[in-house]
VEXDREN-2710 file (C-alpha; in Angstrom, 1 decimal):
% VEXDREN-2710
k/r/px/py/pz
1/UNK/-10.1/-36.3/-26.2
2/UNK/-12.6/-38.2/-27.8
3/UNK/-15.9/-37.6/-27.8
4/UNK/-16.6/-41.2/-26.6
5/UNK/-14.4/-40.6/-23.8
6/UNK/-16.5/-36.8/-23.1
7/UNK/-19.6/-38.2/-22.9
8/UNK/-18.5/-40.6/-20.6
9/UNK/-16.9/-38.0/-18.4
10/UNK/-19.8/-36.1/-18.5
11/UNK/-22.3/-39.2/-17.5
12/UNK/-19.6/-39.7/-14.4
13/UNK/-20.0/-36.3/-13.1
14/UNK/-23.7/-35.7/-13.4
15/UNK/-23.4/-39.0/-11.4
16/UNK/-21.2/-37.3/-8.2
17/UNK/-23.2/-34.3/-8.7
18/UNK/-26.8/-35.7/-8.3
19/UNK/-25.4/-38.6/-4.9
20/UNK/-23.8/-34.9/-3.7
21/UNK/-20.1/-35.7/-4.8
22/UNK/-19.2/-32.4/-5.0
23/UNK/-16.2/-30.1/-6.2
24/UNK/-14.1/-29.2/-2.7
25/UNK/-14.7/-25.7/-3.5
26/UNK/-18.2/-26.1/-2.9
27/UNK/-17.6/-28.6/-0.3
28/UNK/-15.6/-26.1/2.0
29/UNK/-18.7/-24.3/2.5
30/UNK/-20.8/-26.7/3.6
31/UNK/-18.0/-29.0/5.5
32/UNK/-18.0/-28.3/9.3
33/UNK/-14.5/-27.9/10.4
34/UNK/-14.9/-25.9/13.9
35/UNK/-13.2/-24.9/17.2
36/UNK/-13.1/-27.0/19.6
37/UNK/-11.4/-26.9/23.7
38/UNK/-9.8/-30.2/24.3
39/UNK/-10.4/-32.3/28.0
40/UNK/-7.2/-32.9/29.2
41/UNK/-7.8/-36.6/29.2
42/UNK/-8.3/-36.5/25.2
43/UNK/-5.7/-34.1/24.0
44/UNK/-3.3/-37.0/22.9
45/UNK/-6.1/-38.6/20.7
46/UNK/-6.8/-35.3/19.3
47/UNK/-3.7/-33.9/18.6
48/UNK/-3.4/-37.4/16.3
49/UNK/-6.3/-37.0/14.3
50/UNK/-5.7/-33.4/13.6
51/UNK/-1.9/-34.2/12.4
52/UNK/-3.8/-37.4/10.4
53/UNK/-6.0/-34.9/8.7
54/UNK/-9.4/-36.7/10.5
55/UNK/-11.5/-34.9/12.0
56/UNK/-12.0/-34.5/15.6
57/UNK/-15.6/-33.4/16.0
58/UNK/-16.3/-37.7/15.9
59/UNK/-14.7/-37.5/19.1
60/UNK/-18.1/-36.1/21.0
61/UNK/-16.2/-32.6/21.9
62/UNK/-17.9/-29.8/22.3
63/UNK/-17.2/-27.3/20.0
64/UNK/-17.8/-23.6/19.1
65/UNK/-18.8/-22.8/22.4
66/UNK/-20.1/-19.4/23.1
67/UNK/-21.2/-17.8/26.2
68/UNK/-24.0/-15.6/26.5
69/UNK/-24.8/-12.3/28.4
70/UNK/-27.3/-12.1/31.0
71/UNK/-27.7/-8.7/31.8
72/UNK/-27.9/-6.5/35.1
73/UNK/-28.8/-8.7/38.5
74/UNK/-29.9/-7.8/41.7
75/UNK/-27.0/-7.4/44.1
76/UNK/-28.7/-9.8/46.8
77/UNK/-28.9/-12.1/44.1
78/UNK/-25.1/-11.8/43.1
79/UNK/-23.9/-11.8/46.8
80/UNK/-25.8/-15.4/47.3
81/UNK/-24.5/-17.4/44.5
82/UNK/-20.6/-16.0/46.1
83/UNK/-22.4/-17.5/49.3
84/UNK/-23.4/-20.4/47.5
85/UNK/-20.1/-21.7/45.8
86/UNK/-18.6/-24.6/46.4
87/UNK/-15.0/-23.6/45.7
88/UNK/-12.5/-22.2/48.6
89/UNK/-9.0/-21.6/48.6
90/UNK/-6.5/-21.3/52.0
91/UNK/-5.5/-18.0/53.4
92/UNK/-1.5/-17.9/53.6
93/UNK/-1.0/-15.0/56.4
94/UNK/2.1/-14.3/58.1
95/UNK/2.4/-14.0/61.8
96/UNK/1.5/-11.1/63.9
97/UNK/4.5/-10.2/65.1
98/UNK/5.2/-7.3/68.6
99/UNK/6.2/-4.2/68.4
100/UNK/9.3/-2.4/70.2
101/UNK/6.6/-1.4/72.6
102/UNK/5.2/-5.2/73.0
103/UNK/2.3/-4.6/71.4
104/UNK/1.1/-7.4/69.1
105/UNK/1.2/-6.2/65.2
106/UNK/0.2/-7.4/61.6
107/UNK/2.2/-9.0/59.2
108/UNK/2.2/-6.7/55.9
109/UNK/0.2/-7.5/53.2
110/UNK/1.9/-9.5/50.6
111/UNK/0.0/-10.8/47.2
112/UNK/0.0/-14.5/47.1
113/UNK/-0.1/-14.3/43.2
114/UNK/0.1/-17.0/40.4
115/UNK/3.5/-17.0/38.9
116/UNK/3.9/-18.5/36.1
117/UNK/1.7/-20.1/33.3
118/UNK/3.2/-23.5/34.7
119/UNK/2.1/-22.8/38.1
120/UNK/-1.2/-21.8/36.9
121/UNK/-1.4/-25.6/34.7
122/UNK/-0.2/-27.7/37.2
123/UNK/-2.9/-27.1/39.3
124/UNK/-5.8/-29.7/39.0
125/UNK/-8.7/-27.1/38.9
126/UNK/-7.2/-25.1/36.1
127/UNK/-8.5/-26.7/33.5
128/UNK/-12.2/-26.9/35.4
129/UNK/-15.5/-25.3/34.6
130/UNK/-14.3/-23.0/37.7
131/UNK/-10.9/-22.2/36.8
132/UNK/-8.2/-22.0/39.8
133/UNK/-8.9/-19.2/42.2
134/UNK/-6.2/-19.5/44.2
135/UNK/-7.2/-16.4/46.6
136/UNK/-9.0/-13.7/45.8
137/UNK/-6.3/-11.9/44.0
138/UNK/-5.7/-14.8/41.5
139/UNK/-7.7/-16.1/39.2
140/UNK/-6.4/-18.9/36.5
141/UNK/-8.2/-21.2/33.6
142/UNK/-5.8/-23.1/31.2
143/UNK/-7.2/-25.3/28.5
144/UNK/-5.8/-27.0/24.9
145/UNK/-7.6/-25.2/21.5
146/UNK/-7.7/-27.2/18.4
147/UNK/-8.9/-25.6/15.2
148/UNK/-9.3/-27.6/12.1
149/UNK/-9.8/-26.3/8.8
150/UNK/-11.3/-28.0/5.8
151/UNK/-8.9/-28.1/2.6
152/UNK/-10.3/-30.9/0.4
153/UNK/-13.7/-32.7/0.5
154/UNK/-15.4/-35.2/-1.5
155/UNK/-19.0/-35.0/-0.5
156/UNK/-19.1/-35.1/3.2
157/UNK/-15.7/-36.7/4.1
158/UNK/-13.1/-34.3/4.5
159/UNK/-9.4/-33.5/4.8
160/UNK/-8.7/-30.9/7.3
161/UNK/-5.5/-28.7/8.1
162/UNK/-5.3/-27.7/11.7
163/UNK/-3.8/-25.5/15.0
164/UNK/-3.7/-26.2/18.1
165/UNK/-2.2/-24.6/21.6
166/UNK/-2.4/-24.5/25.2
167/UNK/-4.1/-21.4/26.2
168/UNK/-3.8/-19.3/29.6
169/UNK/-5.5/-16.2/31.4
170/UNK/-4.2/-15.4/34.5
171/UNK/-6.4/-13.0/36.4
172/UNK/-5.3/-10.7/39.0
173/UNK/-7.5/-8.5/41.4
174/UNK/-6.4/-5.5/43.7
175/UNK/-6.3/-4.0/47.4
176/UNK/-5.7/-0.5/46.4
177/UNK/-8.1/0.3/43.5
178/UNK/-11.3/-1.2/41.6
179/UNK/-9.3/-2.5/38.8
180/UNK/-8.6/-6.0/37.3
181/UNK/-6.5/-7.2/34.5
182/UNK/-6.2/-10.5/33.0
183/UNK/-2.8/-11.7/31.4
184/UNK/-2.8/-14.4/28.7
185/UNK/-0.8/-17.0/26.5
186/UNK/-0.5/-19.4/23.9
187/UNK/1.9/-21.6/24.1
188/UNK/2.6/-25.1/22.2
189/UNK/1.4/-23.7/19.2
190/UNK/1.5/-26.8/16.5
191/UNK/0.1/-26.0/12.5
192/UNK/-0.3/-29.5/10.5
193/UNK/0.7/-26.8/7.2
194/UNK/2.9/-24.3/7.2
195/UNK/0.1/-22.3/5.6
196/UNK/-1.8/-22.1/8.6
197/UNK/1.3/-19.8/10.3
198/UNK/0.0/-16.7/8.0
199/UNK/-3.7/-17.0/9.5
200/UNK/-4.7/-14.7/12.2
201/UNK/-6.0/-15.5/16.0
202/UNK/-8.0/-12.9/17.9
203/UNK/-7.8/-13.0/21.8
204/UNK/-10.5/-10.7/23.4
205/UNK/-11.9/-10.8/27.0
206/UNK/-15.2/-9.7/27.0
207/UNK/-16.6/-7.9/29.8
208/UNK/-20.3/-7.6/31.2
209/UNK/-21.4/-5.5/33.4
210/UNK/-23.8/-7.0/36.4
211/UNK/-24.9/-4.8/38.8
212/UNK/-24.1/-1.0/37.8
213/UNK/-23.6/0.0/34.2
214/UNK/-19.7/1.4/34.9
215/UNK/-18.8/-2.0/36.7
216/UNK/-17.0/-3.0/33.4
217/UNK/-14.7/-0.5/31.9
218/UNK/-12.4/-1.8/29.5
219/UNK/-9.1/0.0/29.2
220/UNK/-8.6/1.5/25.6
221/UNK/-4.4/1.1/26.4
222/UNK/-4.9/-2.9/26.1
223/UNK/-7.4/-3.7/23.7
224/UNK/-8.1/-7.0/22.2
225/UNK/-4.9/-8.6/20.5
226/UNK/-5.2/-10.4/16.8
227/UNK/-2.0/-11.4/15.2
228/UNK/-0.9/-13.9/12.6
229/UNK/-0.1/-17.4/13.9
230/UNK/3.7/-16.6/12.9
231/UNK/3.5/-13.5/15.1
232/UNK/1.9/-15.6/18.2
233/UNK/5.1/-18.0/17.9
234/UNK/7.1/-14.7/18.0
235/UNK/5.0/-13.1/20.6
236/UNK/2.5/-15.6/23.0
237/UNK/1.5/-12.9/25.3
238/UNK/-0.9/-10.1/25.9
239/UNK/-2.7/-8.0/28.7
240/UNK/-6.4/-6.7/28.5
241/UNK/-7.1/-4.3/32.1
242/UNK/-10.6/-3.5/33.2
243/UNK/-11.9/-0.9/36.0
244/UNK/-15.3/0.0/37.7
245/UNK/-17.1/2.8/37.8
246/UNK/-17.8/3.4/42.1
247/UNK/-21.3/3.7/41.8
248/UNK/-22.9/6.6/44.8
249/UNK/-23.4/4.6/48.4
250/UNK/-26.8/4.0/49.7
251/UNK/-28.6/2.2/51.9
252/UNK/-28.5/-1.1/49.9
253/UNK/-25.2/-0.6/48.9
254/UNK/-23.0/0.8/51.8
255/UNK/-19.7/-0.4/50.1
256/UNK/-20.0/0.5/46.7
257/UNK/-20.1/-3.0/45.3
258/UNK/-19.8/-3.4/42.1
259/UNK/-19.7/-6.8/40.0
260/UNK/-18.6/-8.0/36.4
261/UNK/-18.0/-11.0/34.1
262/UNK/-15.3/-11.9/31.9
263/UNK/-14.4/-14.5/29.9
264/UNK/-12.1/-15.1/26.4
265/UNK/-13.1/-15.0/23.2
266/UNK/-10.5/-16.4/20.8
267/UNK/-11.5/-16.2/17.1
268/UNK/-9.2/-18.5/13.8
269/UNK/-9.7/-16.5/10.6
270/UNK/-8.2/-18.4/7.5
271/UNK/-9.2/-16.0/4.5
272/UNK/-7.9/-18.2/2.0
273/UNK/-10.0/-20.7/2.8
274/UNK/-13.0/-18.4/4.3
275/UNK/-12.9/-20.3/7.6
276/UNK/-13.8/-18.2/10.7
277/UNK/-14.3/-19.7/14.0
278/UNK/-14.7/-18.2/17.3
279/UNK/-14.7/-20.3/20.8
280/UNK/-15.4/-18.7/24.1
281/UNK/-13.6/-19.7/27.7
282/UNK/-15.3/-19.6/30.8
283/UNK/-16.7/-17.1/32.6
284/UNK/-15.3/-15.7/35.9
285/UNK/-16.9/-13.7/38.1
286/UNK/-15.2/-9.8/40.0
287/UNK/-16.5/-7.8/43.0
288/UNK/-15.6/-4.3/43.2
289/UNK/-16.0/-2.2/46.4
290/UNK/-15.3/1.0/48.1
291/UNK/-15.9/-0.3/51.7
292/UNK/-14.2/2.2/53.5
293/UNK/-13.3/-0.4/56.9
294/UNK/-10.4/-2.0/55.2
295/UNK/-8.1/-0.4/57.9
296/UNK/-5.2/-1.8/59.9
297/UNK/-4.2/-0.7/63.1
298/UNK/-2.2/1.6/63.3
299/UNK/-2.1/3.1/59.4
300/UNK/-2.6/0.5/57.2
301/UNK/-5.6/1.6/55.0
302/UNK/-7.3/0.0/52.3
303/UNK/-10.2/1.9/50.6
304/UNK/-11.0/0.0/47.6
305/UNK/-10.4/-3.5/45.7
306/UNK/-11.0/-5.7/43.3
307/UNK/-11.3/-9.3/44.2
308/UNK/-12.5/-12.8/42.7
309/UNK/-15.5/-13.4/45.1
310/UNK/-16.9/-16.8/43.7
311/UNK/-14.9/-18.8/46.4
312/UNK/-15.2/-19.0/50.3
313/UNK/-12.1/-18.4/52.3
314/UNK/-10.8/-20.3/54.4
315/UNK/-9.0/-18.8/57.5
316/UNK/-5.9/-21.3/58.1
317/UNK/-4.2/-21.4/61.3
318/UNK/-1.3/-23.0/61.3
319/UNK/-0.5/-23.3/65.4
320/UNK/2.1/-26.3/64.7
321/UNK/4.5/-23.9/63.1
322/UNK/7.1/-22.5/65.3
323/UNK/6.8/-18.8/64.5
324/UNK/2.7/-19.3/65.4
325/UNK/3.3/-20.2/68.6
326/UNK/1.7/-17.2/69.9
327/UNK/-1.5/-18.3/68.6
328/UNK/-1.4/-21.6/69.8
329/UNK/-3.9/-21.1/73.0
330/UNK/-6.8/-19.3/70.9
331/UNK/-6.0/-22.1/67.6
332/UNK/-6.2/-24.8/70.2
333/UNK/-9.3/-23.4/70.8
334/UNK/-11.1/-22.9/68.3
335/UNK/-10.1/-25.9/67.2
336/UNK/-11.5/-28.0/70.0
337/UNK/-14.8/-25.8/69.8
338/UNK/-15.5/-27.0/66.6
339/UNK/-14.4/-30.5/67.0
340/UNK/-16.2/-31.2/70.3
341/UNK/-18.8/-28.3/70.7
342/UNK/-20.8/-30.6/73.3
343/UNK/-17.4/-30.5/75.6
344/UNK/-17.3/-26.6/75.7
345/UNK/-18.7/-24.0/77.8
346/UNK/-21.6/-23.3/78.2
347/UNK/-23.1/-26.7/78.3
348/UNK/-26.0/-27.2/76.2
349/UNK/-27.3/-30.2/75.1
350/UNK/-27.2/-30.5/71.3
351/UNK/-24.9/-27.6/71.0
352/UNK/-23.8/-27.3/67.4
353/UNK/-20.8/-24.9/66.9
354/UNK/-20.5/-23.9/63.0
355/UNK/-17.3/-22.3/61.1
356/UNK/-15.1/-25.2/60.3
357/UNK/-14.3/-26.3/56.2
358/UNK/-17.9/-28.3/55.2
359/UNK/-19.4/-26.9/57.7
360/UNK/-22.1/-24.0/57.9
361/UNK/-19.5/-21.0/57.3
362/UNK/-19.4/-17.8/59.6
363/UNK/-20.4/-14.4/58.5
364/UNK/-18.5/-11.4/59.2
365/UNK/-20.5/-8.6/60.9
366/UNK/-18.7/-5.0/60.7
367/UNK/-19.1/-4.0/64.5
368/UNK/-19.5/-0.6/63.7
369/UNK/-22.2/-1.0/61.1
370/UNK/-24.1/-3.1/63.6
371/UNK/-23.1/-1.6/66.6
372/UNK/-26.2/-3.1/68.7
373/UNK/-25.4/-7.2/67.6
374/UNK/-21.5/-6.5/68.5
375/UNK/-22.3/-5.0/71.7
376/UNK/-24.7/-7.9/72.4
377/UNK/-21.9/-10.2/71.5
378/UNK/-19.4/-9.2/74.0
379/UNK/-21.7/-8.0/76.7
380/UNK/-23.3/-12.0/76.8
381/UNK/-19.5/-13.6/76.3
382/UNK/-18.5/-11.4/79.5
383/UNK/-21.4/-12.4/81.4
384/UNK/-21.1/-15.9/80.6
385/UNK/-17.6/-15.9/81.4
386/UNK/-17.9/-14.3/84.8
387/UNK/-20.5/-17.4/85.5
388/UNK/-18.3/-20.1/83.6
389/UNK/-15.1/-18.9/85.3
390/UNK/-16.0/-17.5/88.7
391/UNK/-13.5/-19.8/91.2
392/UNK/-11.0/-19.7/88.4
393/UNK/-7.5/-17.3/88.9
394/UNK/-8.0/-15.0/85.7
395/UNK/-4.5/-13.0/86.2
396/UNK/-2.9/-12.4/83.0
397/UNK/-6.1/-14.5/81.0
398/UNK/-8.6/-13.3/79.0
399/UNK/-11.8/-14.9/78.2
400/UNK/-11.6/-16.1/74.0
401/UNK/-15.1/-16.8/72.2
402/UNK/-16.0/-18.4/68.9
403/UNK/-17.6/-17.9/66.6
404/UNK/-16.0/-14.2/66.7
405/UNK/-17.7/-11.8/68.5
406/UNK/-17.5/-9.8/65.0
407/UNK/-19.2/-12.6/63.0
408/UNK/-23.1/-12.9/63.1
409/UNK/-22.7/-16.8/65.0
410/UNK/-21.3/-15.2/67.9
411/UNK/-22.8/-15.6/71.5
412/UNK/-25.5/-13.3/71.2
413/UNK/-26.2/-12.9/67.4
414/UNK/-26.5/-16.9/66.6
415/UNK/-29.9/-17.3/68.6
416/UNK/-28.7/-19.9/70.8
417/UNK/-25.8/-20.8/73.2
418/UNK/-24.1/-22.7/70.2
419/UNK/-20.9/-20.7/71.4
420/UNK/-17.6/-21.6/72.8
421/UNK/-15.8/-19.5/75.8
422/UNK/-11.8/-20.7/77.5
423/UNK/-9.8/-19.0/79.3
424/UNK/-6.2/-18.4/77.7
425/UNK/-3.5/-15.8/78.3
426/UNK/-4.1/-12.3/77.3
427/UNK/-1.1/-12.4/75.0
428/UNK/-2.5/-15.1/72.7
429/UNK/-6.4/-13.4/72.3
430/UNK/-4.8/-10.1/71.7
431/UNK/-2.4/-11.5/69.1
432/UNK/-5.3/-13.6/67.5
433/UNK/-7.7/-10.7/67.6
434/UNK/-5.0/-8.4/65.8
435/UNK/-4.2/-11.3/63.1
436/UNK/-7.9/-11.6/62.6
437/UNK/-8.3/-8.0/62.0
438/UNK/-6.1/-7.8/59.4
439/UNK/-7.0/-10.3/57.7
440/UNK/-10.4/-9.1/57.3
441/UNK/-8.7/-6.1/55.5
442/UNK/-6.1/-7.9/54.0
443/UNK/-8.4/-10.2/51.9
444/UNK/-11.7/-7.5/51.9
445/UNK/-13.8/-9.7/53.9
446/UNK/-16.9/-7.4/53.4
447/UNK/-19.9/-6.9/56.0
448/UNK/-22.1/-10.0/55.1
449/UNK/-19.1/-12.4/53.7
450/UNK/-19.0/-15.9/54.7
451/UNK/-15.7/-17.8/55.4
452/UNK/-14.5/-21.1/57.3
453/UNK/-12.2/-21.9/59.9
454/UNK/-9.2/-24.3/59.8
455/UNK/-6.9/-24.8/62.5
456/UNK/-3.8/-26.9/61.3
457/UNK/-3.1/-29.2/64.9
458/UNK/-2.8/-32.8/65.0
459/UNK/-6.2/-34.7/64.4
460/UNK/-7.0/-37.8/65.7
461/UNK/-8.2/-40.0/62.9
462/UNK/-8.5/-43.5/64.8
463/UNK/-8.1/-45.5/68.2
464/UNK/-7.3/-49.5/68.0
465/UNK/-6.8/-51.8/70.7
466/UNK/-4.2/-54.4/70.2
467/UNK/-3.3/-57.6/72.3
468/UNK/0.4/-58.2/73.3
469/UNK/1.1/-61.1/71.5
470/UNK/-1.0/-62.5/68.2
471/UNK/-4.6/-63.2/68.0
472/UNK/-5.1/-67.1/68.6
473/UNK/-4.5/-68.8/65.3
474/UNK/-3.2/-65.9/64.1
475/UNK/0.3/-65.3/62.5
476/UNK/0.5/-62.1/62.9
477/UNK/-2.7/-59.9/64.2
478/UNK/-2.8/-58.9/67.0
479/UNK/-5.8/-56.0/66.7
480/UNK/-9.3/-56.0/65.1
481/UNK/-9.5/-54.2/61.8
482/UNK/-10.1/-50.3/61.2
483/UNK/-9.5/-47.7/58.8
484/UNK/-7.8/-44.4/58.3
485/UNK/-10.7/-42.2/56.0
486/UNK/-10.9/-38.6/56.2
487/UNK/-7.5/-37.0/56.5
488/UNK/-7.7/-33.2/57.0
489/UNK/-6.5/-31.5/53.6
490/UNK/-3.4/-29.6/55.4
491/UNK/-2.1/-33.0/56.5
492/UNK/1.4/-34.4/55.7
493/UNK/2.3/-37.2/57.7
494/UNK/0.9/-39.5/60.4
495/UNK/1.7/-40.0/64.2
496/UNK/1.3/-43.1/65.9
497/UNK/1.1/-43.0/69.8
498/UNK/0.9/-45.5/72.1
499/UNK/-1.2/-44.2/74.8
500/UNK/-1.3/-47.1/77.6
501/UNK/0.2/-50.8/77.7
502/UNK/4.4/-50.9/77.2
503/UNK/6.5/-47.6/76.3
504/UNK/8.7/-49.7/74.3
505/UNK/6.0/-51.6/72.2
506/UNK/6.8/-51.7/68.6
507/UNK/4.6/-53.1/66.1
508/UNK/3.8/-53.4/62.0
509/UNK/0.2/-52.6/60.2
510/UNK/-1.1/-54.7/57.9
511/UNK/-3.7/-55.1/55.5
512/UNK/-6.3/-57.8/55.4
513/UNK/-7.0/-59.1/52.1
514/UNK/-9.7/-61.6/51.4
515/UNK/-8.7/-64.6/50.0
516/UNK/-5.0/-63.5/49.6
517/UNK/-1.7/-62.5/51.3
518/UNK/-2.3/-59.7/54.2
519/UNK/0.5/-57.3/53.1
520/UNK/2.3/-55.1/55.5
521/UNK/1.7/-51.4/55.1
522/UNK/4.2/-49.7/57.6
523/UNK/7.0/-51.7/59.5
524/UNK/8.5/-51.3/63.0
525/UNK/6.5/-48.5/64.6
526/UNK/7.2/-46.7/67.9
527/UNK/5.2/-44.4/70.1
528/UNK/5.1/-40.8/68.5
529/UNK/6.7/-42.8/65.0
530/UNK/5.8/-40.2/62.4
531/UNK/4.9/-42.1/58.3
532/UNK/3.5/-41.0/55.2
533/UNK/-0.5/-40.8/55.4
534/UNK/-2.2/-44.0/53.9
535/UNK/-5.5/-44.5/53.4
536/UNK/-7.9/-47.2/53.3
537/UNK/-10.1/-50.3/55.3
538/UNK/-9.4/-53.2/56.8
539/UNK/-6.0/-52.2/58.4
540/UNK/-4.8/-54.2/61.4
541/UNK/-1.8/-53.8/63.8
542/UNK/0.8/-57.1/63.7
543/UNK/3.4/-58.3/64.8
544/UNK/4.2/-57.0/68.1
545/UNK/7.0/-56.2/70.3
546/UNK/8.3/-55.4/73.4
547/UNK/5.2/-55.9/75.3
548/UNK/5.5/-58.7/77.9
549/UNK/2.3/-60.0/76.4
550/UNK/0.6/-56.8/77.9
551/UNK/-2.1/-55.3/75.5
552/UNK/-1.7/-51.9/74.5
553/UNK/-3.8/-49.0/72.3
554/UNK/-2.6/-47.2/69.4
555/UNK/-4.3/-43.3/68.7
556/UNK/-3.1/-42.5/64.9
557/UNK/-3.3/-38.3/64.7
558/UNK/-2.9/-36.6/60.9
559/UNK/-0.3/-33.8/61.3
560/UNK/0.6/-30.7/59.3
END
């Protein structure tokens, strides 16, 4: 080399060095890289840049998230934000079913658990800032990780190596002890170098105690996992188990309530290129108790649990089914209570009846913890009912109230008449009061919890008048508009029933569309016709039939 050509050379690099071109050795220290969880809606753009070598952190994602501890709480204070949350799930129960000796008796308790890791990431709320509680014995959060590594750098741009997956914790609670463990994958596992298979990912959940200092135990059998990339391909699972400590009862705390946080910390160490990044999942909240009331006529006993209490349940009664047609009378009910409280008894103007989903929930109240308020309940719903019912035939009926006498809205406890009282057959309230005791127990309903009520009948969702023939100067209308808004979450289909006018009518519904053809949306209905639910404004009936130019009216119901 000549020295010409070395002076040069070293004029060149005191010029990188001094506008920060730098060697990539020292580059890799100072070049970002990162971990990074991946919105659904962006893990195609991602997973491009990453197998391009750019990097991803452009993109406005988050990265190297890391949760915090917070430390011991108050239990009042943990017990209202479960009151608080905005997320509920369904209660599947089984019928009650009688006994040889025609007494009315609980299903068994059967876990409604989450499967599969596909079961767990179809779900729309698996990917949330929630997770996917499904009840509160399953618990899911599934999410895309992208690591990228930084291999070669000139100044600040980079090339970058990188990993990504599709992780998943499955949670799962307990009716028979105060443990929890959480089960987890990787799956999808893509490397953009072979190299990357040799470095190492850590899965931990960490655990925080919130209320008592045993409330988070962490089983020394399943400890965190950390294997090679290679090895996850080979092996995607693990299991981490956690257990509370019962903590002594006293006044405050009755049921031994005890709470935790957990969340996943998953941590990319590449040693060759001294990269270590750590990311942490969401945070999910577990009760413990010891309530010793989860009992089950006749012998059904359930001491202690473990549940995922950030979610209100909702109590689904599904009267349409045939094998719930013994709680058809006290679902009808209920139902009709909350749906038209100013049609119930006893009339009060104003009356307000709480309990069903986006409503004000109900509160349980253990009778025999508040003996007085229960007694109270029942002794006003009898003496109402005596008034309410007095020329009425009572053999074989019982008087049915809701809110339940053993929630803290019943007839005495809410302050007000804001109650509902019928008449229905003894065998339906004492087949409804048995299902409703179980589930208490079934899904720990503690003294204090809050819940909803949904009754799966038929809704009406909208009336409509239509003439017999079409509107003048009208092709085809025959009714004013309305719409079809607010479809109760259980429904499947609608019904269509005509009501008054012809019992042969048979009509189309159409849309009206400004400045456009009015399309038709369902063709050739017929009283009690049964169609997919559709949505939407400005929705007409048309076309009609069969009607000897008499009007007619149309009730659309939403049905389970």
């Amino acid at each position: 080399m000549s020295r010409f050509y070395r002076k040069s050379l070293l004029v060149v690099l005191a010029l990188f060095l001094s506008i920060g071109m730098v060697s990539p050795t020292q580059a890799e220290s100072k070049a970002e890289g990162g971990g990074y969880w991946v919105p659904k809606d962006m893990v195609e753009k991602v997973t491009e840049l990453m197998e391009e070598g750019k990097p991803i952190g452009d993109l406005g994602i988050k990265q190297d998230q890391l949760q915090k501890t917070e430390g011991i709480q108050p239990l009042n204070e943990l017990m209202k934000e479960d009151q608080q949350s905005k997320t509920t799930y369904r209660v599947n129960l089984a019928p009650p079913f009688k006994t040889a000796e025609g007494e009315w008796a609980p299903p068994a308790f059967d876990y409604d658990h989450i499967q599969t890791t596909d079961e767990c990431q179809r779900h729309p709320e698996s990917s949330s800032e929630t997770g996917y509680i499904k009840n509160r014995y399953s618990f899911c959060w599934s999410h895309v990780a992208t690591y990228q590594v930084p291999v070669k750098c000139i100044g600040p741009i980079c090339d970058y190596e990188g990993v990504q997956f599709q992780f998943t914790e499955i949670g799962y609670g307990s009716n028979q002890s105060r443990k929890m463990r959480v089960f987890y994958t990787i799956e999808d596992i893509q490397v953009t170098d072979p190299a990357l298979n040799g470095a190492k990912l850590k899965i931990d959940m960490v655990c925080e105690s919130k209320l008592n200092v045993g409330d988070c135990q962490e089983d020394p059998d399943y400890p965190a996992t950390e294997r090679t990339i290679a090895q996850w391909k080979n092996t995607n699972y693990s299991t981490e188990i956690f257990t509370s400590e019962a903590p002594e009862a006293n006044a405050d705390n009755p049921d031994k309530i005890g709470y935790m946080e957990f969340w996943p910390k998953l941590t990319f160490t590449h040693k060759a290129r001294k990269f270590e990044e750590s990311i942490d999942g969401i945070k999910q909240k577990v009760r413990f108790d010891s309530a010793n009331y989860m009992f089950v006529f006749p012998d059904q006993y359930y001491w202690q649990g473990a549940v995922f209490s950030n979610a209100t349940p909702i109590f689904n009664v599904p009267i349409t089914k045939p094998e719930f047609e013994m709680l058809k009378e006290a679902g009808e009910h209920w139902k009709f209570a909350m749906d038209h409280p100013e049609q119930t008894k006893p009339e009060m103007i104003g009356k307000q009846i709480p309990g069903g989903v986006g409503d004000n929930t109900l509160t349980r109240m253990y009778s025999k913890r508040h003996q007085t308020e229960y007694n109270r309940n029942r002794s006003k719903t009898s003496r109402v009912c005596a008034r309410e019912f007095a020329n009425e035939d009572r053999t074989g009926k019982q008087c049915d109230e809701f809110p339940f006498a053993s929630t803290w809205q019943g007839s005495s406890t809410n302050g007000s008449d804001n109650f509902s009282i019928r008449l229905i057959s003894a065998d339906s309230n004492e087949a409804a009061g048995r299902w409703l005791g179980a589930w208490y127990a079934y899904d720990r309903v503690l003294d204090g919890d809050p819940f909803q009520v949904e009754v799966e009948a038929p809704e009406k969702i909208a009336t409509i008048r239509s003439e017999g023939q079409p509107q003048e100067d009208q092709d085809h209308r025959s009714s004013d508009n309305f719409s079809i808004q607010s479809i109760p979450s259980y429904a499947t289909k609608l019904q269509w029933k005509v009501i008054d006018g012809p019992t042969n009518v048979q009509f189309d519904v159409m849309k009206d569309i400004s400045f456009d053809v009015d399309p038709t949306i369902l063709n050739d209905l017929q009283f009690e016709s049964e169609t997919d639910v559709v949505t939407g404004d400005n929705l007409y009936i048309a076309n009609p039939e069969n009607t000897n130019g008499e009007s007619f009216t149309v009730e659309v119901y939403a049905i389970p």
